[in-house]
Every structure is written in C-alpha cells, then in structure tokens.
C-alpha positions in Angstrom: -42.7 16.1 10.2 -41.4 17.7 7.3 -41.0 21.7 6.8 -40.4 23.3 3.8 -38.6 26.2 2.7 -40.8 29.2 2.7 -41.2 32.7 1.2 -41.6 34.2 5.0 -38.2 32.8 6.3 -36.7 34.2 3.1 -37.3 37.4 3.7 -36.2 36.9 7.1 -32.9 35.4 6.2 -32.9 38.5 3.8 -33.3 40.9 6.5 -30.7 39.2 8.9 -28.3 39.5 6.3 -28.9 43.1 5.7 -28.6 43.9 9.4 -25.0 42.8 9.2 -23.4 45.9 7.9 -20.2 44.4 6.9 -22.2 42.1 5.1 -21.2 43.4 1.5 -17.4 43.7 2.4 -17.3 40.0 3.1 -19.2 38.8 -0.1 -16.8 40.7 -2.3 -13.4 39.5 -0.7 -14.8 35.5 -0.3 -16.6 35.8 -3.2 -13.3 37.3 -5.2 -10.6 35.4 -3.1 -11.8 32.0 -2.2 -12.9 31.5 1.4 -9.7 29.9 2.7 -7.7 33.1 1.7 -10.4 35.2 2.6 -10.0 33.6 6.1 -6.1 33.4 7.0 -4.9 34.5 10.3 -1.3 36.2 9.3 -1.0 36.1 12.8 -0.9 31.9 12.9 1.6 32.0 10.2 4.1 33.8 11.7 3.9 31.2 14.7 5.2 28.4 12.2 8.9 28.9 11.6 10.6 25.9 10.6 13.0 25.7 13.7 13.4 22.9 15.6 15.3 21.9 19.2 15.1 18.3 17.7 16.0 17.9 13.9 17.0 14.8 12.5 19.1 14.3 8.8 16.8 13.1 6.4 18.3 14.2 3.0 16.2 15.4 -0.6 12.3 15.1 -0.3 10.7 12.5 -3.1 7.9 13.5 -4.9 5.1 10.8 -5.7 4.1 13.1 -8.4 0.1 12.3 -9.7 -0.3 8.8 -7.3 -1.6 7.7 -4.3 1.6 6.3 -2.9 2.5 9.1 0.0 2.6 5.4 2.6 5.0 3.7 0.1 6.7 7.1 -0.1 6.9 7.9 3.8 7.7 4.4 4.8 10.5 4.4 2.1 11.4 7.4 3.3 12.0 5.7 7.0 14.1 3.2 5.5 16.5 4.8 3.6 17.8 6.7 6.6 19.6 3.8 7.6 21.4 3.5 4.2 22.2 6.7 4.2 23.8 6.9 7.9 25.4 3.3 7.6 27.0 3.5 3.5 26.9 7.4 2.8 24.8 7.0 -0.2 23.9 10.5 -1.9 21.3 12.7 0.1 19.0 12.0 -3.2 19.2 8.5 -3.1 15.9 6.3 -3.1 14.4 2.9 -2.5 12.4 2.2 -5.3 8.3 3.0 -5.0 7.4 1.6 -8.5 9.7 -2.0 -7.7 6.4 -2.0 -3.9 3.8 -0.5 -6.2 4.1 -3.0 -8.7 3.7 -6.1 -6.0 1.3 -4.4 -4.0 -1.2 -3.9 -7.3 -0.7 -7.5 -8.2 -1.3 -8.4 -4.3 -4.1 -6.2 -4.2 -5.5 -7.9 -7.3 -5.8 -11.3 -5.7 -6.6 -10.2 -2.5 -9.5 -8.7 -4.5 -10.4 -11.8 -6.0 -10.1 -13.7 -3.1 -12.7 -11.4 -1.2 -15.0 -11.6 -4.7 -15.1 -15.4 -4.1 -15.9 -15.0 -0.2 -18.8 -12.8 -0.6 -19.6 -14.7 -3.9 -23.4 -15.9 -2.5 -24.3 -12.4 -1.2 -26.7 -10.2 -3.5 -24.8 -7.4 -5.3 -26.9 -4.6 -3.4 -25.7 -5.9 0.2 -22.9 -3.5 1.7 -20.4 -5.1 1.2 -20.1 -6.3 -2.1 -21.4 -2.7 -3.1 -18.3 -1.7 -0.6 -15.7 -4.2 -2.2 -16.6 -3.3 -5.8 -16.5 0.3 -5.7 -13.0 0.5 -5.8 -11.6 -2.9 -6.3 -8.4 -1.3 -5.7 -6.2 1.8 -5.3 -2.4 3.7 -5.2 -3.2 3.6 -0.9 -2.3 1.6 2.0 -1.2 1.6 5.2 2.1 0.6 7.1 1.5 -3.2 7.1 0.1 -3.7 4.0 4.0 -2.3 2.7 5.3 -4.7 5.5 3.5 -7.7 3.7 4.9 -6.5 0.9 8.7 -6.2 1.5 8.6 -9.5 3.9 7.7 -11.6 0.7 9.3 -9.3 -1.9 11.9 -7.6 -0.7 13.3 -3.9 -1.5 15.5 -2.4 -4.8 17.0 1.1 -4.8 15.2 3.2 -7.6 17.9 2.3 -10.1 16.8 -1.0 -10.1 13.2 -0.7 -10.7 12.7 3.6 -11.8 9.4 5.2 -12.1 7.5 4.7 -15.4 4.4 7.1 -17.0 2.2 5.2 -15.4 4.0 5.1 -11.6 3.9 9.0 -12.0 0.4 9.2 -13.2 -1.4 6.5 -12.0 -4.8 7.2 -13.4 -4.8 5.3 -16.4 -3.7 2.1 -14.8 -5.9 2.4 -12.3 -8.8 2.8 -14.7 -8.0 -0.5 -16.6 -7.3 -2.6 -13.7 -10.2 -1.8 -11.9 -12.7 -2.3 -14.9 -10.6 -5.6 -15.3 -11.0 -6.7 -11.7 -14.8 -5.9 -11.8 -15.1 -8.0 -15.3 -13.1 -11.0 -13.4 -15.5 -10.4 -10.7 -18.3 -10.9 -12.7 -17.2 -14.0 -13.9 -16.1 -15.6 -11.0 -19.7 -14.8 -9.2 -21.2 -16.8 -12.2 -18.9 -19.9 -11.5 -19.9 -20.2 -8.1 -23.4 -19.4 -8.9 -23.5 -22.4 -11.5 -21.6 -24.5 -9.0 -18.4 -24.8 -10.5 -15.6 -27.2 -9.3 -12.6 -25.6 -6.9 -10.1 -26.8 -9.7 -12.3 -24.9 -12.3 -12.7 -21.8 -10.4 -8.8 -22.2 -9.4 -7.9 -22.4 -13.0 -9.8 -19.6 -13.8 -8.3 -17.0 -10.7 -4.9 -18.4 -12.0 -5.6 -17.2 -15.6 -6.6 -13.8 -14.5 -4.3 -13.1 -12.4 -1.9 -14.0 -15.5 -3.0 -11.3 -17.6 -3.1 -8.6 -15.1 0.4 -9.9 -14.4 0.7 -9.2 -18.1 -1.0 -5.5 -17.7 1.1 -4.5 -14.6 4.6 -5.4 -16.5 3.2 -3.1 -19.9 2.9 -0.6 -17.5 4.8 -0.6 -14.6 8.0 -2.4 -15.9 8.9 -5.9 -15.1 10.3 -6.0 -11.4 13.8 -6.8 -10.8 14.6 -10.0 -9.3 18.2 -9.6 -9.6 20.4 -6.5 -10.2 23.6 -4.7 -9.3 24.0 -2.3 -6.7 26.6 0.7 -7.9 27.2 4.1 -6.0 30.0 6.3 -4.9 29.8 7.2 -1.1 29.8 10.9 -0.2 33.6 10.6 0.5 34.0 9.8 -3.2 35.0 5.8 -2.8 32.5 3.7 -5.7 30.9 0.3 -4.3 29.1 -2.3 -6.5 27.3 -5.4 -5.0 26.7 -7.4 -7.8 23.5 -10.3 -8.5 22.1 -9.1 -5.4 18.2 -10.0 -4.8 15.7 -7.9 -3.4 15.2 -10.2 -0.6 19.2 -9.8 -0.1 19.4 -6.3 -0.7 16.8 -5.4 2.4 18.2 -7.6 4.4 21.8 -6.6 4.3 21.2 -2.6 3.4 17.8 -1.3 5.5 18.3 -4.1 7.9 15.1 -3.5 9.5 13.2 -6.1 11.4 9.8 -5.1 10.4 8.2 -7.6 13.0 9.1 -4.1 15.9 7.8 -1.8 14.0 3.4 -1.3 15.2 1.0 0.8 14.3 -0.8 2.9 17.1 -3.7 4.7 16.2 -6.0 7.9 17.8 -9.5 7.4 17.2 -10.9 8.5 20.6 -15.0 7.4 19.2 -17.5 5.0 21.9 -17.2 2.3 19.6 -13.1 2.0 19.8 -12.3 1.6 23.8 -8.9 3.1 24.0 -5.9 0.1 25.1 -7.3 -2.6 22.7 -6.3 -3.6 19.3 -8.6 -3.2 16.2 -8.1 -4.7 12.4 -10.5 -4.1 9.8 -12.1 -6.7 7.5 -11.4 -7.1 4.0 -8.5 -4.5 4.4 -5.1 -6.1 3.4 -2.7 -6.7 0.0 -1.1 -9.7 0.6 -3.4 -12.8 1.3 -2.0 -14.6 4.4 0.3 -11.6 4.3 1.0 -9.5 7.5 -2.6 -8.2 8.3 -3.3 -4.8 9.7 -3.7 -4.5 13.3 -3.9 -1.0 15.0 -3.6 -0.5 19.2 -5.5 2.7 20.2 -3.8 5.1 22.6 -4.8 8.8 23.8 -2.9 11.3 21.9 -0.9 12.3 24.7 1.0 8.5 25.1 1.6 8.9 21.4 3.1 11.6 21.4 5.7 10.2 24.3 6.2 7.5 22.0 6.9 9.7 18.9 9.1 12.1 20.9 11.2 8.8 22.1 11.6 7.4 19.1 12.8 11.2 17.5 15.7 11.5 20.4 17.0 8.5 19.6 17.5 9.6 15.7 14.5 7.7 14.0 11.7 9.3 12.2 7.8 8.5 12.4 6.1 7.6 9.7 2.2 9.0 10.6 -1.2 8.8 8.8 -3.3 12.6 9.3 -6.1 14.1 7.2 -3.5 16.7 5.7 -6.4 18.2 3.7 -7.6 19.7 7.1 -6.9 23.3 8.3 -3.8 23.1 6.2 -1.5 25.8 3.6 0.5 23.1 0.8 2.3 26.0 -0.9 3.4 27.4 2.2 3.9 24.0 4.2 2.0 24.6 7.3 -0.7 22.6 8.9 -2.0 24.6 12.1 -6.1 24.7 13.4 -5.1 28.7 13.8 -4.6 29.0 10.2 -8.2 29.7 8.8 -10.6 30.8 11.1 -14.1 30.1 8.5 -16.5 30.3 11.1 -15.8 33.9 12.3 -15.8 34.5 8.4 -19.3 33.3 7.8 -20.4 34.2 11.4 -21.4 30.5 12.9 -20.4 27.2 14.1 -18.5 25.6 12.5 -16.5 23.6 15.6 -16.8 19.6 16.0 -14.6 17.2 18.2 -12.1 14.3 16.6 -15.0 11.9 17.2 -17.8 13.5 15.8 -15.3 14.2 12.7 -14.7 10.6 12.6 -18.4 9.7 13.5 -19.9 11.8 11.3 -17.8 11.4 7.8 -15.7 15.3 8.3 -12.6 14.0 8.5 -10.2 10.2 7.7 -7.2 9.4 7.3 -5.9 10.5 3.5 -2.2 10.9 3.5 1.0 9.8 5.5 3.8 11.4 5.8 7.2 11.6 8.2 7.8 13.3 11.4 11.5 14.4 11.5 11.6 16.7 14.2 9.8 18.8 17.1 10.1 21.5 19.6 10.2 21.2 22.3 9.7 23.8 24.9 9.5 23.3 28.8 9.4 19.5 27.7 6.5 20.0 25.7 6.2 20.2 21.6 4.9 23.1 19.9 5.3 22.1 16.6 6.7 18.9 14.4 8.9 18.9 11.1 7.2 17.1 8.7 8.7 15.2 5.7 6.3 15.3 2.7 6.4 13.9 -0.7 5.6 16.1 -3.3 8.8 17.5 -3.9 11.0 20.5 -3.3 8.5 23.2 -4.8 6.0 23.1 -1.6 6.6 24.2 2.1 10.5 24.5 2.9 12.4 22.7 0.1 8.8 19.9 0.9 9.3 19.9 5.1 6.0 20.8 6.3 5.7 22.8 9.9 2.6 21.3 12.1 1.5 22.9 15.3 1.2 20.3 18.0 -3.0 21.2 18.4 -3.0 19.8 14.8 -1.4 16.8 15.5 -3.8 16.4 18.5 -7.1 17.1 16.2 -5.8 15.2 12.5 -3.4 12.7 13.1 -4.7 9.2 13.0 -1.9 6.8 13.3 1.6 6.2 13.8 3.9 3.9 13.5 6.6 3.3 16.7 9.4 0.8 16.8 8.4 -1.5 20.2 11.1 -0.8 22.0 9.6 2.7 22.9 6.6 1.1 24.4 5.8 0.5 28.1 5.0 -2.9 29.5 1.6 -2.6 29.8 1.2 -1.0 26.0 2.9 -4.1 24.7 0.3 -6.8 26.9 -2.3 -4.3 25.1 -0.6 -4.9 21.5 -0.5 -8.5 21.6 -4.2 -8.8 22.2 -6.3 -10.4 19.6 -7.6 -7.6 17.4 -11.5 -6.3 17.3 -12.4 -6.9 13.6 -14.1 -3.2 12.3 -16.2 -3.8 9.3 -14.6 -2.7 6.3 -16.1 1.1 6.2 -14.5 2.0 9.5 -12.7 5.3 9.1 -9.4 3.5 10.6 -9.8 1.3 7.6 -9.0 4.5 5.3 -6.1 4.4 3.0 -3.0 7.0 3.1 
C-alpha cells in the first residue's frame, strides 16, 4: 500500500504545531544557532573536568592535519611512549606517519589489485565489485593493517621520513590514485576477460604497481631505508645511531612484539555471537600480510581489560564513532551533552545494535585512552589522546563519560597478557569471515 502526503494531514501537522506555544521560541534559537548549540545541557559540561585518579605521561598531542590517518596516528602514539620512558627523547618527539602512510598506500594498491583480479569474472553491478571500486582505497585502517605494515617495513622517527603537502592534505593524492587504480582495474578485467596468460597479466600488475610506486615517491617522498638517528635526551646528553634501518630502529627503540597486541571489539548485533572471532573479507593492506581478526566481548570485560592495561602504565589505542554526541572545540564526548529529542519533541533513542544494524553509527576515528576515574572501582570518565593538535579540547586530550564509551566505542586494542584464560581459547579461534560491508569492517 502506498499513502501519499495530503493537504488534510497538512493542516493537521499545522495545527499541532500551533498548539505548542513555545513553538516560535524554538524555531528562532535552532533556526539562528544550529540545533546542536541550541540543544547543549551546560549541566553535562560541567560534569567533564579533565581530572583523573589514573593519568599516564603521554607528552605533545600530533595533529594529522587534513588526512585520514588518526589509526596511524593513535597507534604511533602507543609506541612512542616506550621511547620516551626508556631514552628521554623530547615530549614532541614522533614516529614517522608519512614513512607507514607511504607503505600502507603502496600495500593498499596491490592489495587492490589483487582483489580486482579475484572478483575479475563477476559483472561490474554485483556488490562487490560495486563495493571494491568505490573507493579503491583510502588514508584509514585499523590496528593490524599498521601491524602488517611495520612487521615488513619497519618504523623511522619523523626526522627520517617528515610530513609532505600531500601527507597533510591528502586529497589530491587520493584523487589520482584512486582514478589510477580504477584505470588499472579496467585493464586488468579485460586481460582476464580475453584470457590472458599469468605471466602476461603478472607483467602487467608489476608495471602498475611501478608507476604508482613512481606517484607515491612525487608525492609522499621516497621512504628511508637507511638513516641516522640524532637527539639530545631531556638531561641534555646528544645520542646518534648511525646507518640504522627501519627494521633495526623498531626493533631496538619501540621494542614491541606486535604478535600480543589483539584487537577486541563491541558489536553486541544477532549476527555477531559475543566470545567468537570475526575478520572481514577483502579488508587488509598487506597481501599475506597480518590479516584483521577482531574477538567480540561485552563492554563491561573490555573495559576490565582497558583499566588493566592503564594501571600498569600503557595506553589503549580504541576505534569509536567520535562524530556521535560529541563537542571537538571543547573536547568532550558525553551522551548528556545534546539532548535533540527534547529539542524537537520526539524519539530520537536507538540501541548500539540498531545503530550498527541500521547504518546510524561505525566506527570513523581511533584515538588513545590515557587515563580514567575511577570511583568506588568504577570509571566515570576516560582521558583521551586525540590527534588534531593542541588548539581542540585541553591542549588536544579529550574527556569521555564512561556511558559514551559504553554506546560508541567499537574496538580496542589490549596487550594479551591482560586477558583471562578462557578470552585467549576464544582469540585463537578461527575467525567468522563478515562480508566486506560489515560495519566492523569500517576504517578509523
């Protein structure tokens, strides 16, 4: 049955909205203001202050400027804690994100590629060609896809490998190497569709992946492969490690096994049975890299895990919607913040699932926990690292109330140390593969 809109309910809409007698007072100050600032609970705010019982060292926030690299930038972040415990480097001191971005675009290329030459003999309008060439790739990722990265490639501090134009802005890049990988595409469907030899079709891939090689080095720099290591401590003394590698430099300076480190994810939906391990197809950079493999907890053993893993002086990298309920300028992510629904007068309310099951809410950004408070044992709030620089929230830490956490945080990454027995038998099942549209497949 289908019902149009008629002149009769009109006027009854009309009417209804009459009857409310603040009706006009509302229009002018959302209509004049913006609903979000229209609907800001003061009240909330003041709930927020950025004092914590457990509040780890994590020195100056980074600022990814106009990318998509917050997961390189919050698992970076992780890493050069250790650096800076262990050799006093400067509290400003970073790993490099262009030295990851520029492997992980040339990774992502092939991996592209690769799954072009899979799905080769579908039609163009099945799901998941349309799927895989709508963005061929992108700045995003998650916490293994950097691991797959750093286990072949290794690490540089920034003054090996510094941000270019096109790190900052990624845009442009992005543009050209997407309409690149959809012209190689093109090509290597017709190849298969003519029958073409594996050498030939080889040969070809190779010579692609040569020139966007080519474009990534115009505009991302050429990545170091040896360099020298120079600083002064923050007692003064100068060190220099000369012809190090970036396979030697992770090694001996983050000294991080990445092989403990596991992501656990929150997605409490009927099709995701909570205690089982879930990857997603066609998600990955690296082929026959480290692929992405998620265990799904309730958010209560998660937040055990991330409260362990705080006391014991290690942050938490984490992947949330941070669009959701949240204040950037002001650095506060709280569900009390806006109240909309008592703004417009209805229902706005859904659960995590339907948000996930219904397309309201993903996982868009990552970011570090670096502190909670606790209260009677119990968190309130989290101290959040960010990375868009020292202009937003408190010199770029974030304050997020614990209900927030609960309703749009997705994922977080725990060393396994932290887990029980049972959650490690759970982690080392085989994964459920999700098809490639899943919402845990979404990119920080």
């Amino acid at each position: 049955m289908t019902a149009e809109i008629n002149l009769d309910q009109l006027g009854k809409f009309q009417q209804d909205l009459d009857n409310h007698k603040d009706s006009k007072v509302i229009q002018r100050a959302v209509s004049h203001q913006g609903i979000l600032a229209s609907s800001e609970d003061f009240d909330a705010e003041s709930k927020m202050e950025p004092v914590f019982s457990i509040d780890l060292s994590t020195g100056k926030v980074a600022d990814q400027k106009q990318s998509g690299r917050c997961w390189m930038f919050a698992a970076l972040n992780t890493m050069r804690i250790h650096l800076m415990n262990t050799y006093k480097v400067a509290d400003d001191f970073e790993l490099s994100q262009n030295y990851t971005n520029f492997w992980d675009k040339f990774e992502k290329s092939n991996y592209f590629l690769e799954n072009v030459l899979k799905t080769a003999n579908k039609p163009l309008d099945s799901r998941k060609v349309s799927w895989l060439m709508t963005t061929p790739q992108q700045d995003g990722g998650q916490w293994d896809m950097l691991c797959a990265l750093i286990e072949k490639y290794g690490i540089v501090p920034k003054s090996a490998m510094p941000e270019t134009f096109n790190s900052e802005k990624s845009g442009q890049l992005n543009k050209y190497l997407n309409l690149k990988l959809r012209h190689d595409a093109v090509a290597l469907r017709e190849l298969v569709a003519d029958k073409a030899s594996d050498k030939k079709i080889a040969e070809t891939k190779e010579t692609m992946l040569n020139e966007i090689y080519r474009m990534l080095t115009y505009a991302l720099g050429e990545p170091a492969t040896k360099f020298d290591f120079e600083y002064r401590d923050k007692d003064k003394n100068y060190h220099i490690d000369q012809n190090i590698t970036p396979q030697e430099f992770f090694k001996k300076y983050v000294n991080l096994n990445l092989e403990d480190y596991v992501s656990l994810i929150n997605s409490p939906t009927d099709d995701k049975p909570f205690n089982k391990t879930y990857t997603i197809e066609m998600l990955g950079n690296v082929v026959n890299g480290r692929p992405v493999k998620h265990l799904n907890l309730e958010m209560a053993e998660l937040k055990k895990l991330a409260i362990k893993q705080l006391q014991n002086g290690e942050s938490v990298w984490f992947g949330s919607d941070v669009g959701q309920s949240s204040n950037t300028k002001k650095g506060i992510m709280d569900t009390d913040l806006y109240v909309p629904d008592e703004l417009f007068g209805t229902d706005l309310s859904l659960s995590k699932a339907e948000r996930l099951d219904y397309a309201e809410s993903l996982m868009t950004h990552a970011m570090v926990i670096t502190g909670v408070d606790l209260v009677n044992g119990k968190p309130t709030k989290w101290k959040v690292e960010n990375s868009w620089g020292e202009k937003v929230g408190t010199k770029g830490y974030f304050v997020m109330s614990d209900d927030w956490l609960d309703q749009f945080v997705y994922q977080f990454v725990i060393n396994k140390k932290y887990l029980t027995e049972q959650q490690l038998k759970d982690q080392a099942q085989e994964p459920i593969v999700l098809k490639p549209w899943d919402p845990m497949g979404a990119l920080a």
